[in-house]
C-alpha positions, 0 to 999 in steps of 0.5 A: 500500500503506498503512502500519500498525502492527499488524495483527491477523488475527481478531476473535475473543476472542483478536484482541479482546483483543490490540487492547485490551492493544496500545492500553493499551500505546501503540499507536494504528494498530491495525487487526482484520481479521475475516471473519465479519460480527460480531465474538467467534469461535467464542464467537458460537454458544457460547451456554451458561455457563461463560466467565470465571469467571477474567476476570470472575470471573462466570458468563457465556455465549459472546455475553456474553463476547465482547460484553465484548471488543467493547464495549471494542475500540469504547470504545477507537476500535479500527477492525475490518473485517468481512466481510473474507478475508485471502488472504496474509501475507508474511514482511515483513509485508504483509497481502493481504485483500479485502471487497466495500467496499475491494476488494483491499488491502495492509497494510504492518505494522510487526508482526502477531498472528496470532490466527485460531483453530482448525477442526475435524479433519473426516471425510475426516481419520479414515478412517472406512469405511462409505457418504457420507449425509447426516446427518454433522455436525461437533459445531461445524457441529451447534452452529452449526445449532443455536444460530444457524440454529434447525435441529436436524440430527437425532433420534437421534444418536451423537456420536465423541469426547468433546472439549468441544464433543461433550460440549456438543452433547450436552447441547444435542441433548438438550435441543432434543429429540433422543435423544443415544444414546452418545458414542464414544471412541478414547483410554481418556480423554475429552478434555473437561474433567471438568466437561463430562463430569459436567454434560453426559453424567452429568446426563443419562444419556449413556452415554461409551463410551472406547475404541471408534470408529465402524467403520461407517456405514449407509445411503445417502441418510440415516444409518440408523445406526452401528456402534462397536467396542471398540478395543485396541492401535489396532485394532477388537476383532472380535466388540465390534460394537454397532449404534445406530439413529441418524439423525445422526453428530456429529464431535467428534474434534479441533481443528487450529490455522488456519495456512494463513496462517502457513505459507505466511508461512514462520513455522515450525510445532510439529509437535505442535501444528500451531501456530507456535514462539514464545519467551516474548513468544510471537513466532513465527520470523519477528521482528515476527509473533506468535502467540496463541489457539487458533493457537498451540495449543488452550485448553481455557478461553476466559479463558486465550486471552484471557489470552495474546493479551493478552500478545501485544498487549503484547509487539508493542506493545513491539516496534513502539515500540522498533523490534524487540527485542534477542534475547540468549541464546535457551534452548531449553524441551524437554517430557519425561517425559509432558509433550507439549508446552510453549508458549513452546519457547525463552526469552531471558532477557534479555528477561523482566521480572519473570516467565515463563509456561509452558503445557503438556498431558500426554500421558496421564492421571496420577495422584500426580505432580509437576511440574518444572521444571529449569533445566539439571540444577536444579530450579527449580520442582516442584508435586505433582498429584493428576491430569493429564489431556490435556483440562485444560491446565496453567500454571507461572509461574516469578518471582524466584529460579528466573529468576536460574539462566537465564542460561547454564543451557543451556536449560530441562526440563518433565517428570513426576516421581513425586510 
């Protein structure tokens, strides 16, 4: 079994950028464990613009965000092995992978960054009736198909859900040539961004249906078509049934984060997100694993996923050079009053330096509210929002002032007030 620093496990944007910042930080044995035959993620098949405008502050497309990442990891002489599955890791720490070169392996590392991304939720998971034809894609399959293989899925299409890679994929189908004829929505909000809904749906005159759900599925061989209903109180609307003639259904209806790995390690999981607990230096409950990227929770903008596994290279860098950190007081951080969730969800305040980053997602759409944050019955920190939506994610940095009320406050709030 060999001895290694840090392992990480992914090669996508989130992996990249921990490398970079652990070797900035003073750690030399790194090594990225990838199982796809290139580098970059999801980003590979993104091919559209939008990515890093905070990171670059340029406009770029997936392929060309991730390269950047790529071409640093090489400058910095950080080894990555592609084409390689790992099968295991262990709750002290021992990576089990395998590739067709090395076989099967061991990895004993002093700490690990789980950085391995997110899936989409499929078909069996949303208990849609109707028959098993062809036709029925995943919006990330689609994207794949068509950005990669050069094959497009279909002609006439109706997309369920409104996240941002149906809201991409409809614009894409539209421009290879086929009908995108109306994106279905269960919540009475999309769950995109609000850009993606303007340069995706508006500019192209795709209707977004919110709330309604496909209720059935026509044909056998091929989808001949769908029907969608109105939905009120969770349940179809009879009599609201609108049939669409369509060869092809695409599945936008959610991202799971990828912790297979994670739980069988015993690292404990959110029950919200389905990614792993952390505290401020975003280390899970096993002590030297940490976690960062869509694992953790789903971002809506790659340049904060790189942002935060940044951070968790850093953090392990720190702890592998000090021999594991001194935890200290640990403060449980709850999310109230519309907040859904809250990453990091315990705090030492003995271990901050100099500032303490929160993110968050509300559990609805609000309008003319504010943010706080309370340390104990305190208010520390309070912003008024003109909207929130569950598609946008948001970030709080509290410095100075509000970290002096931490310690012995009993823990932190992060609720919705009126504004």
């Amino acid at each position: 079994m060999k001895q290694i620093d840090l392992v990480i496990l992914g090669g996508g944007p989130a992996g990249l950028a921990a490398a970079i910042a652990a070797r900035k930080a003073g750690v030399q044995d790194i090594l990225i464990l990838e199982r796809d035959r290139e580098p970059g993620g999801i980003l590979n098949q993104c091919i559209h613009n939008g990515f890093g405008l905070h990171t670059f502050q340029e406009e770029l497309t997936g392929p060309e965000y991730a390269a950047r990442f790529a071409d640093q990891v090489r400058e910095l002489g950080i080894p990555c092995k592609l084409n390689t599955m790992v099968l295991d890791l262990s709750a002290r720490r021992v990576v089990t992978a395998v590739n067709r070169t090395d076989g099967l392996f061991q990895l004993q590392a002093k700490a690990v960054v789980l950085a391995m991304g997110c899936r989409e939720r499929p078909r069996g998971a949303l208990n849609i009736p109707g028959s098993r034809p062809a036709g029925i894609y995943t919006a990330g399959t689609a994207q794949r198909l068509v950005n990669m293989e050069g094959c497009l899925p279909g002609r006439r299409v109706v997309i369920l859900g409104s996240g941002d890679i149906g809201l991409i994929m409809a614009r894409r189908m539209t421009l290879e040539g086929a009908k995108v004829l109306c994106v279905a929505e269960l919540m009475p909000y999309s769950g995109g961004l609000k850009r993606n809904i303007v340069q995706c749906l508006d500019d192209f005159g795709i209707p977004l249906k919110l709330s309604h759900t496909v209720v059935d599925i026509k044909g056998k061989k091929r989808v001949e078509g769908v029907t969608i209903a109105r939905v009120e109180n969770g349940r179809p609307v009879p009599g609201s049934e609108e049939s669409y003639d369509c060869d092809t259904l695409l599945l936008s209806c959610g991202l799971l984060p990828e912790n297979e790995l994670s739980r069988a390690a015993g690292v404990e999981l959110s029950a919200v997100t389905n990614g792993p607990l952390v505290d401020e230096s975003l280390q899970t409950s096993l002590p030297g694993v940490f976690a960062a990227g869509n694992v953790l929770h789903v971002h809506d903008l790659v340049d904060y996923v790189s942002e935060e596994a940044a951070a968790a290279g850093a953090h392990a860098a720190r702890y592998i050079l000090q021999g594991g950190a001194e935890g200290g007081e640990a403060l449980p951080v709850r999310a109230a009053g519309g907040v859904r969730y809250t990453v990091p969800t315990a705090v030492h305040p003995a271990r901050l330096d100099g500032a303490l980053t929160l993110r968050l997602r509300v559990d609805n759409v609000y309008r003319d509210r504010a943010l706080a944050v309370y340390a104990g019955q305190t208010c520390i920190w309070r912003r008024k929002r003109p909207v929130l939506a569950p598609g946008e994610m948001e970030t709080i940095v509290l410095k100075g002032p509000a970290l002096d009320k931490l310690p012995g406050c009993g823990g932190l709030t992060v609720t919705l007030e009126e504004a």
